[in-house]
C-alpha positions as CSV (number, residue, x, y, z in Angstrom):
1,X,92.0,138.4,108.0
2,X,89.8,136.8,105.5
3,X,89.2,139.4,102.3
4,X,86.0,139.3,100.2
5,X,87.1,137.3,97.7
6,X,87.8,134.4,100.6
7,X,84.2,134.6,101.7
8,X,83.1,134.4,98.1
9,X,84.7,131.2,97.5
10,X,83.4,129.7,100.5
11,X,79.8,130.8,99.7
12,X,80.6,129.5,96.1
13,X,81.6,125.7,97.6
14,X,78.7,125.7,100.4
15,X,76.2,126.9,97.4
16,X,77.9,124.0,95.0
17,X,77.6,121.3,97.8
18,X,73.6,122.5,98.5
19,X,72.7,121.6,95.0
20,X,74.3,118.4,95.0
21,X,72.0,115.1,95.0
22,X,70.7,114.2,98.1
23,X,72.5,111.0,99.6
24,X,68.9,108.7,98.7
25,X,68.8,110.3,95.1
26,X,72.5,109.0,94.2
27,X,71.7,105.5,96.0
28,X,68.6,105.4,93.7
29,X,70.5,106.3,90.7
30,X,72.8,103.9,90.6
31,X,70.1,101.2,91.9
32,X,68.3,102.0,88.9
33,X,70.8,102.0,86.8
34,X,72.2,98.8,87.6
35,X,69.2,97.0,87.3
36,X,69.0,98.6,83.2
37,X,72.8,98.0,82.8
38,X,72.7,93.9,84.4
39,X,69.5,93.3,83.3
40,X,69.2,91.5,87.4
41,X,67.5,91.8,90.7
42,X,70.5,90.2,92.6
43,X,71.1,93.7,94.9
44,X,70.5,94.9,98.2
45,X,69.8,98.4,100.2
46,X,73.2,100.0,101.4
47,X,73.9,98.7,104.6
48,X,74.3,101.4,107.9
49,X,75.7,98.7,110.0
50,X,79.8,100.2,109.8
51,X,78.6,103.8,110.0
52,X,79.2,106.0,106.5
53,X,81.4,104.0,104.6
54,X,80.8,106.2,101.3
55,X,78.6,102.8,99.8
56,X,76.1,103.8,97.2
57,X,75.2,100.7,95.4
58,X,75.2,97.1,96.6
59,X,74.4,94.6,93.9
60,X,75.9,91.4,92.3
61,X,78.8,92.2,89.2
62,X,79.7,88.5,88.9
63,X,83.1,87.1,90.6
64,X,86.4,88.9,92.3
65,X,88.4,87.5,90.1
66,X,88.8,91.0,87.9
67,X,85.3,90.2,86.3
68,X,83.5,92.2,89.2
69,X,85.7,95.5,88.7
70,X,85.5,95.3,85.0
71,X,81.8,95.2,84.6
72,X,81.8,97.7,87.7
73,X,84.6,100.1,85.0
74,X,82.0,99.3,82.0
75,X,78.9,100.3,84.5
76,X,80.5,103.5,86.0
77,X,80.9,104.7,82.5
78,X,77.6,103.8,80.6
79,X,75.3,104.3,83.4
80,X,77.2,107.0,85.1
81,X,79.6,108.9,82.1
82,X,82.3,108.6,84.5
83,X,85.3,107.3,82.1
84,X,88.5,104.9,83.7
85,X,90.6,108.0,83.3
86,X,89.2,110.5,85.9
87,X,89.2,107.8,88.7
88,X,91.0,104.8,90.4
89,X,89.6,101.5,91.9
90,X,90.5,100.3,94.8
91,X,89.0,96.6,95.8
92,X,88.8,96.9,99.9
93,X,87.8,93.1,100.1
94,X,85.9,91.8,102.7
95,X,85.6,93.3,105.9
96,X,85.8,97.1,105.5
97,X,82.4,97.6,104.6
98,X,80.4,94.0,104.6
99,X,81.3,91.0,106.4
100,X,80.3,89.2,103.3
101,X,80.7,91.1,100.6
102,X,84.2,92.5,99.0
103,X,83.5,96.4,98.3
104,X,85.1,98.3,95.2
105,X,86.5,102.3,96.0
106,X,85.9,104.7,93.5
107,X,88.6,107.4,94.3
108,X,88.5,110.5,92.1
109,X,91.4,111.7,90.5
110,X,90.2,115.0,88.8
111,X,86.9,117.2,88.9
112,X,84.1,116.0,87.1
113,X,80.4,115.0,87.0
114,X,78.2,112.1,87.0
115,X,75.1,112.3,84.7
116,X,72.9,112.6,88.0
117,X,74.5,115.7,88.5
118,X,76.7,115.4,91.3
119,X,80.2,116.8,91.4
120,X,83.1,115.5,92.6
121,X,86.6,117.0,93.3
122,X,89.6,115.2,93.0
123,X,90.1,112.9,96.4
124,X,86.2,112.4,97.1
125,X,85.3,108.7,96.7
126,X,82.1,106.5,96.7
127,X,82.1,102.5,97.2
128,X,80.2,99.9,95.1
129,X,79.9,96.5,97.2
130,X,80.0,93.8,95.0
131,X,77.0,91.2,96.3
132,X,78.9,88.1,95.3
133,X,78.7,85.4,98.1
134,X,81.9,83.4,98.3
135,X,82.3,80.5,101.0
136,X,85.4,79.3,102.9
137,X,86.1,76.9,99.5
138,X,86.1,80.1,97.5
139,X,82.1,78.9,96.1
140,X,79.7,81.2,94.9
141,X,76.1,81.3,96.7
142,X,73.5,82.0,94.2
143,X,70.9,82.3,96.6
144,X,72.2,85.3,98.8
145,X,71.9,85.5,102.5
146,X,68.6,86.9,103.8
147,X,67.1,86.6,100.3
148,X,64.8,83.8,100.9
149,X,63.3,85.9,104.5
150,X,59.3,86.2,105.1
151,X,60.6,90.0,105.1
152,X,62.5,90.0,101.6
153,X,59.7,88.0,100.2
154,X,57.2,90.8,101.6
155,X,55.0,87.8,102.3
156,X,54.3,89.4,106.0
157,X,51.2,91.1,105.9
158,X,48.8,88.4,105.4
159,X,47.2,85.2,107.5
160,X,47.5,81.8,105.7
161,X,44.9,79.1,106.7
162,X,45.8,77.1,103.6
163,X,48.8,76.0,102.3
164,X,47.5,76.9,98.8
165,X,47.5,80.5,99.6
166,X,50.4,80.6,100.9
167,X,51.8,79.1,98.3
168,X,50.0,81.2,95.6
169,X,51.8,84.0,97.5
170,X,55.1,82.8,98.0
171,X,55.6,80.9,94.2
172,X,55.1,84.5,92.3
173,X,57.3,86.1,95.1
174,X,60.2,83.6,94.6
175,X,59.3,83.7,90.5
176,X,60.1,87.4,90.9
177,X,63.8,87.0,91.8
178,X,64.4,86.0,88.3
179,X,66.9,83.1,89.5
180,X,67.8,80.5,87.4
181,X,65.5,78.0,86.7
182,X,67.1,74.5,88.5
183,X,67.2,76.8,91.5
184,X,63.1,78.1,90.8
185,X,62.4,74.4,90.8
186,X,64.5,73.5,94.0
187,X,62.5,76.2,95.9
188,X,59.0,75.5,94.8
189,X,58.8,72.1,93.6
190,X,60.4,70.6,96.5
191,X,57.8,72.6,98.4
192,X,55.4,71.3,96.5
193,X,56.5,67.9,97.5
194,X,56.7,69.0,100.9
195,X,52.5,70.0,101.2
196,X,51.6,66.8,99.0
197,X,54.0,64.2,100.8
198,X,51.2,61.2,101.9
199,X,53.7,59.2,104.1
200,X,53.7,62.2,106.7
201,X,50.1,63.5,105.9
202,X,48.0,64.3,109.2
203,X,50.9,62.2,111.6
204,X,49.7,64.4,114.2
205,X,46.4,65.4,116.1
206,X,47.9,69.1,116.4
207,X,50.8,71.5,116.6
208,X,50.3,70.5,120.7
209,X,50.4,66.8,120.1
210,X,53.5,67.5,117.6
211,X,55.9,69.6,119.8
212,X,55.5,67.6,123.0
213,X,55.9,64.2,121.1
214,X,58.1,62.0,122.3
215,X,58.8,61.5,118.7
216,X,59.2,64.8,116.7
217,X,61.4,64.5,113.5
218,X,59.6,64.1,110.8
219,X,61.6,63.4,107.1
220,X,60.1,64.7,103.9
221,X,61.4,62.8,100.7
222,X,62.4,65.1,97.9
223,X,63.3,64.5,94.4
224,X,66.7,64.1,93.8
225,X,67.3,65.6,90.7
226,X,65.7,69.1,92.1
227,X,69.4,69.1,93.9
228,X,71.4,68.9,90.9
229,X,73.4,71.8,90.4
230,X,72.2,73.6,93.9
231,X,75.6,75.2,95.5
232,X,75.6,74.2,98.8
233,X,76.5,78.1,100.2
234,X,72.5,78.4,98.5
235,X,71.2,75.3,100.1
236,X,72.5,76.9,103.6
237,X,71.1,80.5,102.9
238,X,67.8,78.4,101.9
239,X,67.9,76.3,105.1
240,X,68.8,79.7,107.6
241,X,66.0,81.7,105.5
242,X,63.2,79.5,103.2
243,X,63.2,77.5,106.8
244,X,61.0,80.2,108.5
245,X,58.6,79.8,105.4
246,X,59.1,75.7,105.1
247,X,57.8,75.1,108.3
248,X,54.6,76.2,107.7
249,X,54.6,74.1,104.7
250,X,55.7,71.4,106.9
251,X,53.0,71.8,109.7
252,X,50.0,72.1,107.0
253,X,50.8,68.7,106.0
254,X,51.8,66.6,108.9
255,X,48.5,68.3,111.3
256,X,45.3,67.4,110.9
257,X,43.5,69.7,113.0
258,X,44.4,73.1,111.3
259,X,43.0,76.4,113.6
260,X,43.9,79.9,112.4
261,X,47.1,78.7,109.9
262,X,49.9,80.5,109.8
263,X,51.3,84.4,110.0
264,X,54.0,86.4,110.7
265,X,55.3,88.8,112.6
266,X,54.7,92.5,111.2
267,X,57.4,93.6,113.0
268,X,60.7,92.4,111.6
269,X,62.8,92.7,114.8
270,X,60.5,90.7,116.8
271,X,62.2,88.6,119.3
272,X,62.6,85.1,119.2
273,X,59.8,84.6,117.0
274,X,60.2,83.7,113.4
275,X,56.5,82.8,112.9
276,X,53.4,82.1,114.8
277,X,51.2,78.4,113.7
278,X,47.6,78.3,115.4
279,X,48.6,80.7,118.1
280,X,51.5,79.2,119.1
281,X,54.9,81.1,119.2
282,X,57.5,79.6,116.8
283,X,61.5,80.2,116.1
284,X,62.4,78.6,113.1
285,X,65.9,77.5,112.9
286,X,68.3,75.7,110.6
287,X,70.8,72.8,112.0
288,X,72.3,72.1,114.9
289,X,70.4,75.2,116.5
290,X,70.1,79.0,116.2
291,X,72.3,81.7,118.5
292,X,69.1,84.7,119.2
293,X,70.9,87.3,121.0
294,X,71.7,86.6,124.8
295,X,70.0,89.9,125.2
296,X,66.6,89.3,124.8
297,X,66.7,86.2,127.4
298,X,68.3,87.6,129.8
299,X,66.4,91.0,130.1
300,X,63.3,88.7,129.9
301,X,64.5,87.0,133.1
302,X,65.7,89.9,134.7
303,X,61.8,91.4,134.1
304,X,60.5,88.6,135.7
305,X,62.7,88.7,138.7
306,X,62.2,92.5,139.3
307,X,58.5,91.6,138.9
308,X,59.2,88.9,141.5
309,X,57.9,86.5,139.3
310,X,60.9,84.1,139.7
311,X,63.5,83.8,142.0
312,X,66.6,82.1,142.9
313,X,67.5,79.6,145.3
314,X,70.0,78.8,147.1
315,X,73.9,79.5,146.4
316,X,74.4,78.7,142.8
317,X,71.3,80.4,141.2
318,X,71.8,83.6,143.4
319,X,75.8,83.7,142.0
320,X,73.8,83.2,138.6
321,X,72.0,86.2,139.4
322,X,74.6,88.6,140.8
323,X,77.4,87.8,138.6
324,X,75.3,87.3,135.2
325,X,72.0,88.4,134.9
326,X,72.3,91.9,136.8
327,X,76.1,92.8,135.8
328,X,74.6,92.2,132.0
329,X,72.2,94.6,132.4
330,X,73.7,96.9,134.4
331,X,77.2,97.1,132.5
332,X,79.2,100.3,133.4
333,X,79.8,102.3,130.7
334,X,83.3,101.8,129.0
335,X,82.4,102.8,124.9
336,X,79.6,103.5,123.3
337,X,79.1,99.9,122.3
338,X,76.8,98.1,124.8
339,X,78.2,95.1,123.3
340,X,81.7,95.7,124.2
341,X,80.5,97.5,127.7
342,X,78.6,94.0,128.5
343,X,81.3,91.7,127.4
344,X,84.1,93.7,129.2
345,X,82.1,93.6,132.7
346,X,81.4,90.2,132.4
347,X,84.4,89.0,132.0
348,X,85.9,91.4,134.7
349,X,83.4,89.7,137.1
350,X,83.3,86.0,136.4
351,X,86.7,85.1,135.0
352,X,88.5,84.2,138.3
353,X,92.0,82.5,137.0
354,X,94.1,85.8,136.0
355,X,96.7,83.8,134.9
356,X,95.4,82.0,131.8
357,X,93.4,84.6,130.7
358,X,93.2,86.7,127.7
359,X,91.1,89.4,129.5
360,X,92.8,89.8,132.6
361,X,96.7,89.4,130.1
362,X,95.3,92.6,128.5
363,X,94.9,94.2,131.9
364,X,98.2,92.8,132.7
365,X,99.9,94.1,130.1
366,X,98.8,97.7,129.7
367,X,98.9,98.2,133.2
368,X,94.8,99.0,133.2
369,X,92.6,97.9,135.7
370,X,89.0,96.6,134.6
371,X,87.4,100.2,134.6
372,X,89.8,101.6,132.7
373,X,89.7,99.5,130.1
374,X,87.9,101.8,127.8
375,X,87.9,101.1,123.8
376,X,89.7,104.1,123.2
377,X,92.3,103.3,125.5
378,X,93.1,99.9,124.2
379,X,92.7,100.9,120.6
380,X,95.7,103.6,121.4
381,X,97.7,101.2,123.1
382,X,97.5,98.7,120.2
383,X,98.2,101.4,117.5
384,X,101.1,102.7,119.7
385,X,102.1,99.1,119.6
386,X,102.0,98.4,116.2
387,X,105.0,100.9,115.6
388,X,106.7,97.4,116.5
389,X,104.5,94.5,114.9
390,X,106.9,92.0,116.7
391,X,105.7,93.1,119.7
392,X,102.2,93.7,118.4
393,X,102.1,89.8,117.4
394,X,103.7,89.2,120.5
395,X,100.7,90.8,122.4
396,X,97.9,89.6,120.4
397,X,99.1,85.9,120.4
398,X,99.2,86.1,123.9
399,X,95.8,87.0,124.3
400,X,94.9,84.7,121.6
401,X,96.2,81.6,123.3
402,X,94.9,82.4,127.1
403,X,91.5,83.1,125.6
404,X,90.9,79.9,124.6
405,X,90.1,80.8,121.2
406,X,91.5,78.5,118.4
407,X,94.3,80.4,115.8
408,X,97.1,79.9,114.0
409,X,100.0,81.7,112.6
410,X,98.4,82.3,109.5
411,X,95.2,84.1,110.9
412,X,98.0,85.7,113.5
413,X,99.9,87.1,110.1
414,X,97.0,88.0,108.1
415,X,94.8,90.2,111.4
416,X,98.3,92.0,111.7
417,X,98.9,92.9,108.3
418,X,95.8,94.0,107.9
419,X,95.2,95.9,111.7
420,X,95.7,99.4,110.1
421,X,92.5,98.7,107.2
422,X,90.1,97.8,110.4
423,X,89.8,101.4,110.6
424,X,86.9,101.5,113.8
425,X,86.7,98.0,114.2
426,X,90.4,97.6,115.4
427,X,89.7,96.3,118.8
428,X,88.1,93.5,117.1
429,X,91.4,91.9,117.3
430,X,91.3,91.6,121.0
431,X,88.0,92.0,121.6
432,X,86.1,88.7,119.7
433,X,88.6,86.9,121.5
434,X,87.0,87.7,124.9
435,X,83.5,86.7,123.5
436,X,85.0,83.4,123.2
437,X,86.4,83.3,126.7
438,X,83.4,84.5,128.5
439,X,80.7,82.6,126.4
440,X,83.0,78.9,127.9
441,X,83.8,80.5,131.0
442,X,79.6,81.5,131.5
443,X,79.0,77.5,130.0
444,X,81.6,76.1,132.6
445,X,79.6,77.9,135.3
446,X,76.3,78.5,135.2
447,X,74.5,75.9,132.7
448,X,72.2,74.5,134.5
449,X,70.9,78.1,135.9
450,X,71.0,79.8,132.3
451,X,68.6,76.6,131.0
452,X,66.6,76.3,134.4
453,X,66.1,80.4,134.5
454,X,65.4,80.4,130.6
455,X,62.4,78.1,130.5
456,X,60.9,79.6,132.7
457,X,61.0,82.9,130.7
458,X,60.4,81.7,127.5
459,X,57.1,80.5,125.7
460,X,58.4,79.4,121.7
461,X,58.4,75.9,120.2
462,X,61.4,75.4,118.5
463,X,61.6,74.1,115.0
464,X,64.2,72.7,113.1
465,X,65.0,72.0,109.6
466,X,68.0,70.1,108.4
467,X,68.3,69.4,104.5
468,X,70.1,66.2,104.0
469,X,71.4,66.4,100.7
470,X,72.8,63.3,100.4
471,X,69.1,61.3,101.3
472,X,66.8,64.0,99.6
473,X,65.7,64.9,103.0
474,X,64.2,67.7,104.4
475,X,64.3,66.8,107.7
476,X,62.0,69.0,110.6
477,X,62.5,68.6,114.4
478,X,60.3,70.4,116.8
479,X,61.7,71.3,120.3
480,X,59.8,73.1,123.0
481,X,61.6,75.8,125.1
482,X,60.7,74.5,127.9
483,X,62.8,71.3,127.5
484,X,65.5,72.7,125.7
485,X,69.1,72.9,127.1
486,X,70.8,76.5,126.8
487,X,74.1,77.3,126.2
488,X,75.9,80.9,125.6
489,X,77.4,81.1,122.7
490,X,79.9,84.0,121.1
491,X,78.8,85.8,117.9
492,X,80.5,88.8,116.0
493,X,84.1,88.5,114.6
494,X,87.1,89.5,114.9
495,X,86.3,92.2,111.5
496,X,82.7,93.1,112.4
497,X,82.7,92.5,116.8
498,X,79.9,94.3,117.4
499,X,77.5,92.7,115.0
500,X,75.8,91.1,117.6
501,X,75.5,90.8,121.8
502,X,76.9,87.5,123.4
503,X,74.0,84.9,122.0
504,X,72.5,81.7,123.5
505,X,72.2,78.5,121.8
506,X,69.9,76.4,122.3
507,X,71.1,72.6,122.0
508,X,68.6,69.9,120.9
């Protein structure tokens, strides 16, 4: 029986936790702070993606090489008063809570307060997420992913018939990020170049002419010494992001005939479209080719179908239809994930060889038939499993190697030892495998039916921009959907397999 002084402590902790900061207030604290303390701009809002992963702060503290957690110590204490001695810090790495990012765990060790105002008791614990972009080579990315966006820029709101407006707009927005100054010039000079380049002035009639040209690469020269001392992790992030600015840059120069100019999208999750040129419809892209969700294509064709707008014929496009485009969009349900509900049917459906198969060596092994494969049920199997990590290995290789997806021992080592710290992306370790395995089973298959059934539901010119470092190039192609070649294509990883649906690539 509870007595009254029970009840009094529990009002005491429920009245203690209603006065604490809100969740936004401690987020903007330590923002704040961080930009007083590093005297920088190089942060980010706190990403939802992984669910509440107790992240309050994501910002750049320099490299993880102990220089990151001791200006993160110096920080906690001179913008937060929490001294070294009242906590512990744990670096998580990458994975837990970014894909790109290692994160830092505060753990608390006794009671005490921040100079917000919040309390903690000992055992509570925030994260930091240390903003430092490190490549495959271990290279740092000055330019951060997703930092060069029309979005970030907040360049989205307006129309642009000139390219003098819009770069009026975009100079003070890229001035603003307080980068260092080579990488200042590489941005806006070489755009410069770009809009005042006279060998490719007014090639073409219009953006028409241009993206049904037999002929449609077009190389812009570009100074050489605006690449000295560009990392090339930056130069990527500048190609995947600036490129969707760049091409507008591009067009205003190499059309004469120049309509309404150029805008955006207002909504930032619009599909396909990265920005729209005189009306037309364009994805921007860097490289070989982009990977836009399979999702938006194929509900687009399944529209049109319903809407008996296109049809198939004959065997082939009919299988196409049955075994893709309908079982994609009418997945049973197996997790909460559509991701992992699609994937799992898919595969279930159109992956006819059981016997060098990762998906059906799963079902194999844990005895499960396709609609019992539920993520629960596989994530308790593989915990139980792990009780025995020979046997675990023993599992997972096998999946591994009948999946088709490329591994070795070392990755095999370094997914087990780490399998307990995937916390709920555990199945990950079976799961992006199966991604891989569809995505060339689908290819194998049905090709030509995905490429003839996709330009016929899509409208987008497709432009793409290679920088050539070693010629000084930036180098534009433009390909219409409608004679572009589509391939599936897995995306997610094996940490993070639900960052994104099955996508399609399309080849130029």
């Amino acid at each position: 029986m509870r007595t009254h002084r029970d009840i009094r402590t529990r009002f005491d902790v429920a009245l203690n936790e209603a006065k604490q900061p809100s969740k936004k207030a401690i987020q903007e604290f330590w923002l704040n702070g961080f930009k007083g303390f590093m005297k920088s701009q190089d942060f980010a809002g706190v990403s939802s993606r992984k669910g509440d992963t107790g992240e309050v702060l994501r910002a750049s503290f320099g490299s993880n090489d102990g220089t990151a957690e001791s200006k993160i110590i110096e920080f906690l204490e001179k913008v937060g008063g929490l001294k070294e001695k009242v906590y512990e810090i744990e670096n998580l790495g990458i994975g837990p809570v970014s894909s790109d990012y290692a994160a830092y765990k505060i753990i608390i060790k006794k009671p005490v307060a921040d100079k917000l105002g919040k309390k903690y008791r000992k055992g509570d614990f925030f994260v930091i997420t240390n903003r430092y972009k490190v490549g495959k080579d271990g290279a740092h990315s000055v330019i951060g992913k997703k930092d060069l966006t029309p979005d970030r820029l907040s360049i989205t709101s307006n129309e642009y018939k000139t390219p003098s407006h819009l770069l009026d707009v975009v100079g003070r927005k890229i001035r603003s990020l307080k980068l260092p100054e080579n990488y200042t010039n590489f941005i806006l000079k070489s755009t410069e170049e770009v809009i005042k380049n006279k060998s490719t002035e007014n090639t073409f009639t219009d953006f028409q002419t241009y993206s049904t040209s037999p002929v449609t690469t077009v190389d812009f020269k570009i100074s050489d010494e605006l690449f000295n001392g560009i990392d090339q992790l930056s130069i990527n992030n500048f190609q995947n992001d600036y490129g969707e600015i760049l091409g507008g840059f591009a067009l205003f120069n190499i059309l004469k005939e120049v309509k309404s100019g150029m805008s955006f999208p207002k909504n930032s999750n619009e599909k396909l479209v990265d920005f729209y040129f005189d009306g037309y419809n364009v994805s921007s892209k860097a490289g070989g080719g982009g990977t836009p969700t399979g999702d938006t294509i194929i509900r687009k064709i399944h529209e049109l179908h319903t809407n008996n707008i296109i049809n198939p014929e004959g065997t082939d496009e009919a299988n196409f239809f049955n075994n893709v485009i309908d079982q994609w969009v009418n997945a049973p349900k197996l997790a909460s994930s559509s991701i992992y509900n699609n994937v799992m049917n898919l595969c279930s459906v159109n992956i006819q060889d059981r016997n060098n198969s990762g998906y059906w060596h799963i079902s194999n092994e844990t005895n499960l038939a396709p609609n019992q494969m539920r993520q629960d049920t596989l994530v308790a199997y593989l915990d139980e499993l792990y009780s025995d990590q020979t046997k675990f290995k023993e599992f997972v290789q096998g999946v591994w190697e009948k999946s088709g997806m490329k591994w070795d021992q070392k990755m095999l080592n370094t997914y087990t030892e780490g399998y307990p710290k995937m916390a709920r992306n555990k199945i990950g370790i079976i799961f992006y495998c199966l991604q891989v395995e569809i995505a060339n089973t689908l290819n194998n298959r049905y090709s030509a039916q995905l490429t003839k059934f996709s330009q016929m539901a899509t409208d987008v010119k497709q432009l793409y921009l290679d920088v050539v470092v070693k010629k000084g190039l930036f180098r534009f192609k433009a390909v219409p959907f409608k004679s572009a070649t589509f391939k599936f294509s897995q995306k997610g990883s094996i940490p993070n397999p639900f960052n994104s649906n099955i996508g399609i690539k399309i080849k130029k």
